[in-house]
N, C-alpha and C positions, 0 to 999 in steps of 0.2 A: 458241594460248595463249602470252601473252608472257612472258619471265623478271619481271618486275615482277607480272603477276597468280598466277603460282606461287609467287613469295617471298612474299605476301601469303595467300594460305592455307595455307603453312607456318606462316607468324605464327600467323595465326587458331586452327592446331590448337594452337600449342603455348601462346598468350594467355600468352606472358611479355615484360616492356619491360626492356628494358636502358637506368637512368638515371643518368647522371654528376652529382655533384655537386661544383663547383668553386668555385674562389673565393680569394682571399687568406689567408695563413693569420689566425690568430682573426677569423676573420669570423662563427664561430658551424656553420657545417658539423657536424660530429660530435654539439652539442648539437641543431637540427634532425634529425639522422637519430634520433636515440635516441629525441628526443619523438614522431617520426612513428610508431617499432616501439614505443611504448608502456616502453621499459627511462628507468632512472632516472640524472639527469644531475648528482650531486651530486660525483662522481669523473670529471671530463673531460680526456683528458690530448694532447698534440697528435697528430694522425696523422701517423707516420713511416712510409710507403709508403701500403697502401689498404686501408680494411677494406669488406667487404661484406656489407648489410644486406637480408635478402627475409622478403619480405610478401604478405602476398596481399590485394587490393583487391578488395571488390565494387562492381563499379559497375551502380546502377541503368538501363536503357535506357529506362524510361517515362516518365523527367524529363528536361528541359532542360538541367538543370543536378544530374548528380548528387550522391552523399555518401558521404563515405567509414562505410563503414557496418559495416567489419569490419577488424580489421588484427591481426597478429600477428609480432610478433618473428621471425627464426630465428636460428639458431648463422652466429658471423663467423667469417670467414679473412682475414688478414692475412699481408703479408710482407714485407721489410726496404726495397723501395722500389726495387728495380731494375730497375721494370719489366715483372718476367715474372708472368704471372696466371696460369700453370697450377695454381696453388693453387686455382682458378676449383672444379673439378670436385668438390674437396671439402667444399663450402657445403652444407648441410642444409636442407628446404624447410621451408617454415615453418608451426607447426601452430594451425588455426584454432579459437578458442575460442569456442561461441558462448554470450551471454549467459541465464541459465537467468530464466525466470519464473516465478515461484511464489504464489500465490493460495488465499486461507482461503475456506470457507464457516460460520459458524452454522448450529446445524437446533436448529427450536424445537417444539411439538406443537399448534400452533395450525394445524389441518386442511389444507383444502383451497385456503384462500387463500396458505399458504405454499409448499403445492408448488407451485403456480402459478405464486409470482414464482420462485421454486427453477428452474423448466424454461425462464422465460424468459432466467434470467440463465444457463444453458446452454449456451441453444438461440443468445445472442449470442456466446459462448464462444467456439463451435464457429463461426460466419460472423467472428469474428475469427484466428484458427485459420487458416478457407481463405484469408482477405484474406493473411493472411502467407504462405501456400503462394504466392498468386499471384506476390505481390513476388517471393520467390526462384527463380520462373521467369522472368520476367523480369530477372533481375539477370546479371549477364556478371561472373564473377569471374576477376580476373588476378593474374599473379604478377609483382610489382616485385622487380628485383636493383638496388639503389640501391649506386652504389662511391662511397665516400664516400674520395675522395684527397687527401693533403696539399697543404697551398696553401705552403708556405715554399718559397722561390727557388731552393734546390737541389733541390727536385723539382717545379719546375712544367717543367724540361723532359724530365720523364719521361712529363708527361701525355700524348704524342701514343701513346704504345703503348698506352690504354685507349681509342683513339676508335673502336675499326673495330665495324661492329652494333652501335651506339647508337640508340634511339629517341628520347632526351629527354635533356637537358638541367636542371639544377638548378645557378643562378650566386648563390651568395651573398655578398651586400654588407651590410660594415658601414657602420648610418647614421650612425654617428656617427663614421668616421674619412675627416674630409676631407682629409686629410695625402696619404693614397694613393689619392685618387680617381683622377687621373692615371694611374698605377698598373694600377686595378681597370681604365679603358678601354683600356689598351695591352693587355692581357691579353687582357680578355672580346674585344677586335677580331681579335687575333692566332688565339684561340681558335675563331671564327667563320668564317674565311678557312679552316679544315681542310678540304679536299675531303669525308674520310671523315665531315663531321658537318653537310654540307648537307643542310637540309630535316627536321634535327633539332629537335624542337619543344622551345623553351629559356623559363623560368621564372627570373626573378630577383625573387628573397627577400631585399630591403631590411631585414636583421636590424636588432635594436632599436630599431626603430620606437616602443616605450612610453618608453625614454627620453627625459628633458627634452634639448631643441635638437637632436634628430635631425633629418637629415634627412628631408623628405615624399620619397615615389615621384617625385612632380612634379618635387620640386628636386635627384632624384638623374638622373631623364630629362632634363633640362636640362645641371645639372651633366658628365653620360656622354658629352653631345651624341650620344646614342642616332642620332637622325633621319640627322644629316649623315655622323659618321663611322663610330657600331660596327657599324650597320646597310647601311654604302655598300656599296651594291648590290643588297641583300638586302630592300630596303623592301617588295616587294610577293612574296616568295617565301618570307622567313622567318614562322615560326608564334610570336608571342611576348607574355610578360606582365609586368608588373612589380607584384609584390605588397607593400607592406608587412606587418611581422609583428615576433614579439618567440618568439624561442625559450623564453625563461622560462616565458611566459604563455599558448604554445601559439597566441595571438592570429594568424589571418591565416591560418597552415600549411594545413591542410586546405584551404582557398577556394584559395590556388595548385595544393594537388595535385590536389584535385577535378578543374580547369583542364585541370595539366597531361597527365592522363591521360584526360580528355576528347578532346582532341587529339591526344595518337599515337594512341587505337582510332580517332576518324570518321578520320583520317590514313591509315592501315596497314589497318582490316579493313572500314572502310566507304566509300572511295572509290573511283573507278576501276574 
């Protein structure tokens, strides 16, 4: 048994993903995490060091393409930015809520043709009842620790101390500031060349995509010159997607995490 098939079902017992999310500062970072844990984004203030956000994802295994179908907040840690994450241990795991369904009946004294529909509408109850037991055996739920780290200049070079066990990647881009596209590819390139974050499967979230004269995904992969340069090397080894989205609007977010957490599990607990 090789050290790669052991670290793999380590993974598998413990089904938690370690995901960074980077990016320039106001690129929208903090506002995405908050709307993915469901907390409310009306007080956004910039991150000074990293907070961290866990959740627990179920993911369907009898779909294609699954969905995120359960998610919950937990309590964050933070700290001044220098670096050191031992605050790591003191995160709280996060508790899942699930949604209550609740259903009336009438009962009238019109005999035996009403029990009748009375039992059938039961007896469908109950085979909707099992349909939903089966989904959540087949469903694979994991635990996401999403660090969500300052993007401003004085701490992007603290980022290399959060790259070691990372599974994923989350690179968010604002579409609408072509000012510092330049910028976002010297970074996202610098950030890719990390030894510690080869073969980390990376998602970029083209934020405010609903505003007027954003840039399209198309014209920010052109723009990035993704192909020739952020990618040099890495074209047929790296795992990647470029999603449009709008934090406000929620629009997009889930279709990239869906994605992206499709591909660290077939990645990590279903290959090889």
């Amino acid at each position: 048994m090789g050290l790669l098939t052991i670290l793999k079902k380590v993974k598998e017992e413990e089904k938690e993903l370690r995901v960074l999310v980077l990016g320039l500062d106001n690129a929208g970072k903090t506002t995405i995490v908050k709307r993915l844990c469901g907390q409310p984004i009306e007080d956004i203030e910039p991150t000074l060091g990293f907070t961290i956000h866990t959740l627990d994802y179920q993911l369907t295994t009898s779909t294609s393409t699954p969905t995120n179908t359960r998610t919950a907040a937990a309590a964050t840690t933070t700290n001044d930015g220098d670096g050191n994450d031992d605050d790591d241990e003191n995160k709280v795991a996060a508790a899942t809520v699930d949604p209550v369904t609740t259903s009336t009946r009438s009962t009238t004294q019109n005999g035996s043709k009403k029990e009748t529909e009375a039992k059938t509408t039961k007896e469908e109850d109950d085979e909707e009842v099992n349909d939903n037991d089966e989904d959540e055996d087949d469903a694979e739920c994991y635990k996401l620790h999403l660090w969500d780290i300052g993007g401003q200049s004085t701490i992007r070079a603290y980022w290399r101390n959060y790259y070691e066990k990372t599974d994923g990647i989350i690179w968010v881009i604002d579409a609408c500031d072509t000012v510092r596209l330049s910028l976002v590819q010297h970074e996202l390139a610098n950030v890719l060349q990390q030894e510690r974050l080869a073969g980390a499967s990376l998602l970029l979230l083209a934020n405010k995509s609903d505003v007027t004269n954003a840039w399209t995904p198309a014209a920010l992969a052109d723009g990035l010159h993704l192909d020739t340069d952020v990618f040099r090397g890495q074209t047929h080894t790296r795992h990647w997607k470029l999603q449009g989205c709008s934090a406000v609007t929620t629009q997009g977010l889930l279709a990239g995490l869906d994605w992206l957490v499709q591909d660290i599990t077939d990645r990590i607990f279903y290959t090889g």
